[in-house]
C-alpha atoms as one frame of an Amber mdcrd trajectory, in Angstrom:
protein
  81.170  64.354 234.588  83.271  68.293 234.122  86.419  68.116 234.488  88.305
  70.999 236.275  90.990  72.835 234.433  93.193  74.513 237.484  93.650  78.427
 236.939  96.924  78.008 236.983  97.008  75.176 234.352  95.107  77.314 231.939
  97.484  80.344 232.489 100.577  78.215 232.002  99.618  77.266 229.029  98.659
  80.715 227.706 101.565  81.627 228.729 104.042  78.923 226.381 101.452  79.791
 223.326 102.440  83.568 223.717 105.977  82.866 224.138 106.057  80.511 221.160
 104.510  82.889 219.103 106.575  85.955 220.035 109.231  87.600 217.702 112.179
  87.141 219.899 116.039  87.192 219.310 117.731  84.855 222.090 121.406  86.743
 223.459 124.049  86.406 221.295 122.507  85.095 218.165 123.692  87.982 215.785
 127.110  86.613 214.514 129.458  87.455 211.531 127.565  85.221 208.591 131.150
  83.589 208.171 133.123  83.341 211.484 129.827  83.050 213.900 131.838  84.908
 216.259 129.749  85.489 219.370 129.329  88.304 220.697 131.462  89.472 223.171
 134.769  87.263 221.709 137.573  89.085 220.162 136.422  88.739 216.783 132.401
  89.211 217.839 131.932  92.136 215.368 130.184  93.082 212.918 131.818  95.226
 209.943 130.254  97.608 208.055 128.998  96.161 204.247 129.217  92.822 205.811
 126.769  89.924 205.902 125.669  88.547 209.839 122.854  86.088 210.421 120.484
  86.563 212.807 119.050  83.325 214.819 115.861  83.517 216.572 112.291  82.211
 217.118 109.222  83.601 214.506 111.634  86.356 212.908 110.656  85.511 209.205
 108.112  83.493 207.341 107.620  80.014 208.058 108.379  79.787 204.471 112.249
  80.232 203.662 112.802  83.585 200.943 115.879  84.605 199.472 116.508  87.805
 197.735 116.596  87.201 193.471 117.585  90.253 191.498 119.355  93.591 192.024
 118.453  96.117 193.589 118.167  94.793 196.839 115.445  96.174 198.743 115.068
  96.390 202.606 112.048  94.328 202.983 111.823  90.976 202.201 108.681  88.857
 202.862 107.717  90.974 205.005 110.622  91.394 207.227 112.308  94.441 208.174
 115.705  95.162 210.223 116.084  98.076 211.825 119.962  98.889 213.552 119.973
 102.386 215.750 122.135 104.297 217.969 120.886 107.060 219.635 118.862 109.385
 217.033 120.616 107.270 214.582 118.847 104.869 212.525 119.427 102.781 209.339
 117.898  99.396 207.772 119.606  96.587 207.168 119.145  94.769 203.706 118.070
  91.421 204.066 119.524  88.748 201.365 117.292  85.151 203.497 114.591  84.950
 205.922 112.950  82.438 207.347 110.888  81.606 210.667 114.883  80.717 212.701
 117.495  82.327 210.532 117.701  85.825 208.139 120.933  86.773 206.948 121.456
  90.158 205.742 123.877  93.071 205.187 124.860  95.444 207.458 124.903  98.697
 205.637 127.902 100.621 204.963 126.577 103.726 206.749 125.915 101.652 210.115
 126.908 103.598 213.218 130.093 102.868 215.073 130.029 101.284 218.247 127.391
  99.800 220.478 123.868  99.619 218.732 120.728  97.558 219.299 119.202  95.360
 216.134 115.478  94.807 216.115 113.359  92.319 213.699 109.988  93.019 212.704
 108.505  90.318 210.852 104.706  90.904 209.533 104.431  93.588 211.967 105.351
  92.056 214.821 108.632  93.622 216.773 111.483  91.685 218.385 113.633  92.300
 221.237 116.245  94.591 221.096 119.575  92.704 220.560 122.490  94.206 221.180
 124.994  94.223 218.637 129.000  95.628 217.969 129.745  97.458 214.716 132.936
  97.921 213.381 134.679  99.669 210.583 136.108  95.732 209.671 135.943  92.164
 211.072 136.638  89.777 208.436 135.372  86.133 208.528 136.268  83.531 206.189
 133.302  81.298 205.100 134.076  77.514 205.905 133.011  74.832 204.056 131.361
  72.682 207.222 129.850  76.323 207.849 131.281  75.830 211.020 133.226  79.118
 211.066 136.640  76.953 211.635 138.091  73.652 209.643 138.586  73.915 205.767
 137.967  77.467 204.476 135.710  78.071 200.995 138.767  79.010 198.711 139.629
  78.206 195.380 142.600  76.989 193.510 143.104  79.056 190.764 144.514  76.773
 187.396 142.893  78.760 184.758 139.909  81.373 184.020 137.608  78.345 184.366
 138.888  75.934 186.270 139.106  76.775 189.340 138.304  73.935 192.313 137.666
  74.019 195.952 140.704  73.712 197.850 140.654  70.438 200.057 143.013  67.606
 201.144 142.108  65.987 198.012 142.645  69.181 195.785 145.769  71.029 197.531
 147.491  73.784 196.301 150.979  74.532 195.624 153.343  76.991 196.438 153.392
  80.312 194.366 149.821  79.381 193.409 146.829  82.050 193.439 143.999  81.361
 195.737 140.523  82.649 196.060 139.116  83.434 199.139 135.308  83.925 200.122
 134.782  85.843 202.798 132.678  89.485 204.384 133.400  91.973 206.829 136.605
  94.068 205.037 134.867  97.185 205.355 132.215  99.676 203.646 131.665 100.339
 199.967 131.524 103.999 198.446 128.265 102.302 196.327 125.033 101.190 197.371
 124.931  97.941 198.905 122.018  97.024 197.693 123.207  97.093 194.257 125.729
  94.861 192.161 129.221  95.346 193.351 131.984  96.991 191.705 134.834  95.245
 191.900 138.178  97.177 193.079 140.565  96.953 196.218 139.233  98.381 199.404
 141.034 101.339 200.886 141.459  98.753 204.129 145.300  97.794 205.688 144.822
  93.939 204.839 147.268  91.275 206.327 147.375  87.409 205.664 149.479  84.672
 206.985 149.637  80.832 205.402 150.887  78.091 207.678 152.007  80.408 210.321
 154.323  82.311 206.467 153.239  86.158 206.007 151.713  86.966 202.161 154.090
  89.554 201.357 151.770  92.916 200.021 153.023  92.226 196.310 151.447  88.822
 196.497 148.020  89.998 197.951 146.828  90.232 194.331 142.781  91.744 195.218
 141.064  92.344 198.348 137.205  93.688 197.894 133.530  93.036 196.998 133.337
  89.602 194.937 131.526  90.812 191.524 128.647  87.829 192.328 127.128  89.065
 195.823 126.631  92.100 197.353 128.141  91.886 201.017 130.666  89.040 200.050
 134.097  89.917 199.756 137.129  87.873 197.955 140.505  87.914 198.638 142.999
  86.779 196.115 146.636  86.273 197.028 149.499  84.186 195.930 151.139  80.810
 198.015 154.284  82.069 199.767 157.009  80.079 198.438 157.962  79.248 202.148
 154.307  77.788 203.179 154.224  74.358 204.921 153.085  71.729 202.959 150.072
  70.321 204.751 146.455  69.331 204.503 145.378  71.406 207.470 147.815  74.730
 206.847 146.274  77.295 208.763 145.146  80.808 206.990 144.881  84.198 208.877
 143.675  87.299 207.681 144.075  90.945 209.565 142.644  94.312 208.862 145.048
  96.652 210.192 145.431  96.233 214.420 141.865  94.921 214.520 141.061  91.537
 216.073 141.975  88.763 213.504 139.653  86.494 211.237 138.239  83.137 212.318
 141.394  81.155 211.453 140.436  78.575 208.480 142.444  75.531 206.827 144.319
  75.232 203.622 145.305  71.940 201.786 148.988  72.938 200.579 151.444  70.189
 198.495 153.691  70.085 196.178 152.943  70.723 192.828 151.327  67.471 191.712
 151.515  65.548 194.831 149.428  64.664 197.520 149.451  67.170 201.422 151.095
  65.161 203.725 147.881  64.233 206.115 149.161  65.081 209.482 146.016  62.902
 210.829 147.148  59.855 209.391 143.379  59.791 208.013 142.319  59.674 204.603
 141.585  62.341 202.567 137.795  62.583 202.807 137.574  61.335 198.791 135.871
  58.182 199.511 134.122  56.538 202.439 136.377  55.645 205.906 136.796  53.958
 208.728 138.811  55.634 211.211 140.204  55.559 214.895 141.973  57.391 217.163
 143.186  56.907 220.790 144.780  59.529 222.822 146.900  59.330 225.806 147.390
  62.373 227.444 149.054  63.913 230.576 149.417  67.153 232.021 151.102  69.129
 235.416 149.486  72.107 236.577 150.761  74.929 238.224 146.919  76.583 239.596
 148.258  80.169 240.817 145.332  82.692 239.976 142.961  83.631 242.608 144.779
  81.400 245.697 146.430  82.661 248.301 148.884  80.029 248.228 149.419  78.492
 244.672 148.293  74.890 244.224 150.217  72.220 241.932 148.222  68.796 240.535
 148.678  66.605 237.633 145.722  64.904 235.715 146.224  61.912 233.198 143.716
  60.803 230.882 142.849  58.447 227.791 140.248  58.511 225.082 139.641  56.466
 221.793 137.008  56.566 219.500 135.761  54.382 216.066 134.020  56.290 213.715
 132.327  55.240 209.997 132.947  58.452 207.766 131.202  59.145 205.123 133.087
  60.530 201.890 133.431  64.523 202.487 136.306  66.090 201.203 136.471  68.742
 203.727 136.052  66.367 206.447 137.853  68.197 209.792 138.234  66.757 213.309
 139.677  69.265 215.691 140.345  66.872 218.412 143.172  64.866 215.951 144.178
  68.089 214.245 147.305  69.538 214.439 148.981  72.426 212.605 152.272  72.844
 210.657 154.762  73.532 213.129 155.940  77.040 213.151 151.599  77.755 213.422
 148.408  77.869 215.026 144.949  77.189 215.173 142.454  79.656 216.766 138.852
  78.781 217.793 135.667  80.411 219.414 132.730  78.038 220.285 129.677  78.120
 222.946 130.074  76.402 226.149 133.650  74.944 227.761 135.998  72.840 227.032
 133.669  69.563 227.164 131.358  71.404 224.513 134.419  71.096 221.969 134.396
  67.145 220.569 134.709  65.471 217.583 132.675  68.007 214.958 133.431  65.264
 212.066 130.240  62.770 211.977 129.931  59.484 211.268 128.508  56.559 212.553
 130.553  54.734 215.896 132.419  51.690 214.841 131.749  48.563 217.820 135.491
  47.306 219.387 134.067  45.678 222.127 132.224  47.031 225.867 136.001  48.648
 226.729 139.101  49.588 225.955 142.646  48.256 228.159 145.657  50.016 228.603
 148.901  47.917 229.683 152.172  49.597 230.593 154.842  49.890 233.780 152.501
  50.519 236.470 149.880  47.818 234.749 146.721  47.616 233.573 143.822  49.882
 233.411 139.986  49.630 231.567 138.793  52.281 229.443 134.643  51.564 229.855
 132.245  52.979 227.335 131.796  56.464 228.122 130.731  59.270 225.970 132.842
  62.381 227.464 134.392  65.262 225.049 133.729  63.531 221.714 135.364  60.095
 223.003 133.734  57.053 222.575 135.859  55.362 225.240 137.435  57.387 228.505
 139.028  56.555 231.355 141.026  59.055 233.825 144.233  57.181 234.372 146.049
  58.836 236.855 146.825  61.971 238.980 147.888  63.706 241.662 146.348  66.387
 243.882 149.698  67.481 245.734 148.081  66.436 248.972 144.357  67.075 249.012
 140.938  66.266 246.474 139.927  63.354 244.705 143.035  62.654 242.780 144.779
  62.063 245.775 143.184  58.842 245.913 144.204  57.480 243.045 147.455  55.534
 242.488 149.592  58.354 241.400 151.162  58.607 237.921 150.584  56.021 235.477
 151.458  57.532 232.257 155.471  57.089 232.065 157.798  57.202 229.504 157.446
  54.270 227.501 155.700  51.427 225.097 151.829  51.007 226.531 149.588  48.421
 225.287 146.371  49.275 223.729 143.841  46.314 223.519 140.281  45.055 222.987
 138.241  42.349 222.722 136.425  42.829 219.438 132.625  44.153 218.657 130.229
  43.752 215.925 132.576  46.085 213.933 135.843  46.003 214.398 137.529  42.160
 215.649 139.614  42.113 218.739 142.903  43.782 218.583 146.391  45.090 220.528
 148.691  47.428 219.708 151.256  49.913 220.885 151.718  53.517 221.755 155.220
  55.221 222.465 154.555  57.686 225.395 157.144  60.605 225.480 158.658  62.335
 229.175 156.868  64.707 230.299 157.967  68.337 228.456 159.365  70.716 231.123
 158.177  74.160 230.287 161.424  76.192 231.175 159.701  79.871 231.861 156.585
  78.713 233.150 157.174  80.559 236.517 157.728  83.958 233.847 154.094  83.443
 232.385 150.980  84.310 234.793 149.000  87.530 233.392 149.848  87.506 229.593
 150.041  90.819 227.303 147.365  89.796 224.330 148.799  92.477 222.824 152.482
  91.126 222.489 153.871  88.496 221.227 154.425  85.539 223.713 157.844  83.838
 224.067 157.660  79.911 225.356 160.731  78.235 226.247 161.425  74.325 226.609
 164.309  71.474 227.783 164.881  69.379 224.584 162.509  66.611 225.111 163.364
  63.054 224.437 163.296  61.136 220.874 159.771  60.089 220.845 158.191  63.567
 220.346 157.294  64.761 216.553 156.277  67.971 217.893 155.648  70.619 220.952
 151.978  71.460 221.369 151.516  75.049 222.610 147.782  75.849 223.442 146.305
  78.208 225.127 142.353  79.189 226.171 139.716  81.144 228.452 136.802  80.053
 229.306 133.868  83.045 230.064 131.335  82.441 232.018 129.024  85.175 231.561
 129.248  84.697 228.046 129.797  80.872 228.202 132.055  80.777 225.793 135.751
  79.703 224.808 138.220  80.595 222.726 141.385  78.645 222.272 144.487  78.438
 220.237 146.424  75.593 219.489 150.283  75.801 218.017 152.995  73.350 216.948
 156.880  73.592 216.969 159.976  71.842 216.077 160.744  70.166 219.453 164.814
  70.728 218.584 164.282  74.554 218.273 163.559  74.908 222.079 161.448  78.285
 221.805 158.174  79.486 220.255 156.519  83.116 220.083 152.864  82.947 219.986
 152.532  85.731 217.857 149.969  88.835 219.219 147.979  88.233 216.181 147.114
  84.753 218.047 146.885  85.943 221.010 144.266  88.209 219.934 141.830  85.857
 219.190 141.423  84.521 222.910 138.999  86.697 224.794 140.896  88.748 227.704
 140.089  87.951 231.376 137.287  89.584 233.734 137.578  91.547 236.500 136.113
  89.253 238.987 138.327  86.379 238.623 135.592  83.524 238.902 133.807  84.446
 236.082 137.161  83.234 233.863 139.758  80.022 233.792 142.330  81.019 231.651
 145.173  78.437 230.957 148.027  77.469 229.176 149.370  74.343 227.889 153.273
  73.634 226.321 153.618  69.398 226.034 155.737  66.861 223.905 153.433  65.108
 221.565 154.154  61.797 220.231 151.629  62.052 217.149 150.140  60.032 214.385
 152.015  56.813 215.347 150.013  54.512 213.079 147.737  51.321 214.357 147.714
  48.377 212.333 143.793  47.632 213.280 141.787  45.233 211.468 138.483  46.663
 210.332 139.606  50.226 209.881 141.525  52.031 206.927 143.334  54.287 208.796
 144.332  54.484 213.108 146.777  56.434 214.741 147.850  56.977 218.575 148.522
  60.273 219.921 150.523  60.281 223.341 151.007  64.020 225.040 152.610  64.632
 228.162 153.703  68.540 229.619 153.171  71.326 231.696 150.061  73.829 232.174
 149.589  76.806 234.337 146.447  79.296 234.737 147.033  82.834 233.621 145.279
  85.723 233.516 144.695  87.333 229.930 144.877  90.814 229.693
């Protein structure tokens, strides 16, 4: 019997082989090698004499190379990257290739402004990508090569012995620190040979835990005498840093957008950082849990003709097994010093950014109950934003949508009951979780298009005794881009005023034209953090209860 093969069929398939075969560069996959700042954010750059990886499909061998000795050369394996402007032309210098991923350095004679990058790997040509070049766009290399959490530093205790900075390993106060990063600026020598070490001729800024690094104290900032392309930056503790696992560090060039913001393990000498997660250290193996109660009131003003007001109220809890890492970060239970912030820049929206940490799920049974004034509500099994458990718990649409079906409020003020029945990991259990009032934001109505290049003043009622802190966060979501960036900050509740400082500001990508294509928002709430859970089957639990205020803005 022949079997027919429709025409169609056959060309299909032609067609995939082709494609799969191609030398192609998908948009936005040329990224600082530190930050992976996309392109298009704030910090989505690339400096001259830095290092920025290229992802893609068939760009490099199928076998992985890496450069061995100096002088570099520009081809490697037969790959070859070619950056032009115009008439202009130069080759970048590539340090890995492989068939997904080449890093390389961007030389220090690069043109300024917007270029095009194209691979050619064994003769075969990619796409053009488009690409932004800069005279300097630092980014800090992480250790969960994440481009956020724990930063690659080191402690500095003697010529050699110098460790990784971590929760485990913390620095003190008025101690030197090394940090690994690329993208200060261009070299008067050849990158392709071994560095020589000396200061760059670049305006550099740093900030610890929210503390400026006075000049005097920013003891060496240039090409690391290892690795072509790979800057260090070696400054002292301020004696006025917060002492905390997660203190966040910044790093400026001049007015330019700001670094990927990093973590830094800071305690006193000899001791311990406080863990503001009330999770263990990362040192050995844990078992962890959080649950999260959380409730917001919007003011929704941009692009309505009459502005809208709703409140949404929600709760999440998850159970993880972690395995021992000692840079083990979880932005969704992170929270910075107060008198600081946290700046991020991921791919897709807000749902996209969940619990980065790993580890196995921990069993506490098919759901979760809350109990508190207005009674009791199940949490089922639902896998939404990095939760394990989730459960919308309240709201109100001022009159219209979904919400308005629901029962109204049901977060309050008060002691809530937090229960289950017991799985094949952790046995049945109940606790409690303070909720605090909700935060009134006191110049709320003040804030609707917002000056990224000012500082931002954010004023609050004292809220009551159960809050530990005032969450200020802020974010835009871009949808041509699909991207967000978001920054999250902590105060003293008492002081009754934050400024977001412009250098924070800076890292959230400003809003388009064509108000659709952004949601830009801002968030200023009472947290009730790291109460602790006494939960059999875990080493560590803590509650965190939020309740506040939020408005869309525009960024400008």
């Amino acid at each position: 019997m022949r079997m027919r093969f429709p025409l169609a069929a056959c060309l299909s398939m032609a067609l995939a082989t082709a494609l799969s075969a191609q030398t192609r560069i998908p948009p936005r996959a040329v990224v600082n090698a530190a930050s992976f700042a996309r392109p298009g954010a704030p910090q989505g750059a690339l400096a001259r004499g830095s290092i920025f990886t290229i992802f893609g499909q068939n760009i490099g061998p199928a076998d992985p190379s890496s450069v061995s000795e100096f002088p570099l050369a520009q081809t490697l394996s037969g790959v070859e990257i070619t950056v032009t402007q115009g008439e202009t032309s130069v080759k970048a210098i590539p340090l890995f290739v492989s068939a997904g991923q080449i890093n390389a350095i961007l030389p220090s004679n690069a043109p300024l402004g917007h270029a095009s990058l194209m691979v050619q790997n064994a003769g075969r040509r990619s796409n053009p990508a488009p690409v932004e070049i800069g005279a300097s766009q630092l980014g800090v290399f992480t250790a969960l090569g994440t481009g956020y959490g724990p930063g690659i530093a080191q402690n500095f205790e003697s010529q050699t012995v110098q460790p990784i900075n971590a929760p485990a390993v913390p620095a003190s106060r008025g101690q030197v620190l090394t940090i690994w990063a690329t993208g200060l600026g261009a070299v008067t020598f050849p990158d392709n040979d071994a560095p020589v070490p000396g200061n760059l001729d670049v305006d550099l800024r740093a900030w610890v835990g929210g503390v400026p690094v006075s000049p005097a104290d920013l003891l060496y900032y240039g090409r690391s005498p290892c690795c072509a392309g790979v800057d260090q930056i070696i400054l002292r503790v301020p004696s006025e840093a917060p002492l905390s696992c997660h203190a966040p560090l910044e790093l400026q060039v001049g007015q330019g957008a700001p670094s990927n913001t990093v973590t830094l393990a800071i305690a006193a000498e000899g001791e311990r950082c406080p863990d503001l997660q009330a999770i263990p250290d990362g040192a050995a193996p844990a078992r962890v849990g959080v649950i999260t109660l959380a409730q917001a009131q919007v003011a929704d003003s941009v692009d309505r003709s009459a502005p809208a007001s709703y409140s949404v109220e929600v709760g999440g809890a998850r159970f993880r097994s972690r395995p021992a890492n000692l840079f083990d970060f979880d932005p969704l239970a992170t929270v910075p010093p107060a008198g600081s912030c946290l700046a991020y820049n991921f791919a897709g929206n807000l749902s996209a950014f969940g619990d980065r940490s790993g580890g196995a799920g921990l069993d506490p049974g098919p759901e979760i109950r809350s109990h508190g004034p207005r009674g009791l509500l199940r949490w089922p099994s639902l896998s939404v934003q990095g939760w394990d458990f989730y459960r919308l718990l309240g709201g109100d649409a001022g009159g219209g949508g979904f919400l308005s079906l629901l029962l109204g409020s049901y977060l309050l003020p008060d002691v809530y009951q937090l229960a289950a029945d017991g799985g094949e990991d952790i046995p049945a259990f109940t606790v409690e979780a303070a909720v605090p009032a909700e935060l009134a934001w006191t110049n709320r109505a003040a804030v609707a298009s917002v000056d990224r290049a000012a500082d931002l003043e954010i004023t609050w009622a004292a809220p009551d005794q159960a809050a530990t802190a005032v969450l200020i966060g802020g974010a835009n979501y871009d949808s041509p881009s699909d991207s967000t960036s978001l920054f999250l900050c902590a105060a003293d509740p008492a002081a009754a005023r934050f400024v977001v400082p412009r250098r924070t500001l800076a890292s959230i990508a400003p809003s388009r034209p064509e108000p659709r294509q952004s949601t830009g928002w801002i968030y200023v709430g009472a947290l009730a953090g790291n109460q602790p859970l006494a939960i059999e089957g875990l080493d560590a639990a803590a509650a965190h209860a939020l309740a506040g205020q939020a408005k869309t803005v525009v960024w400008r």
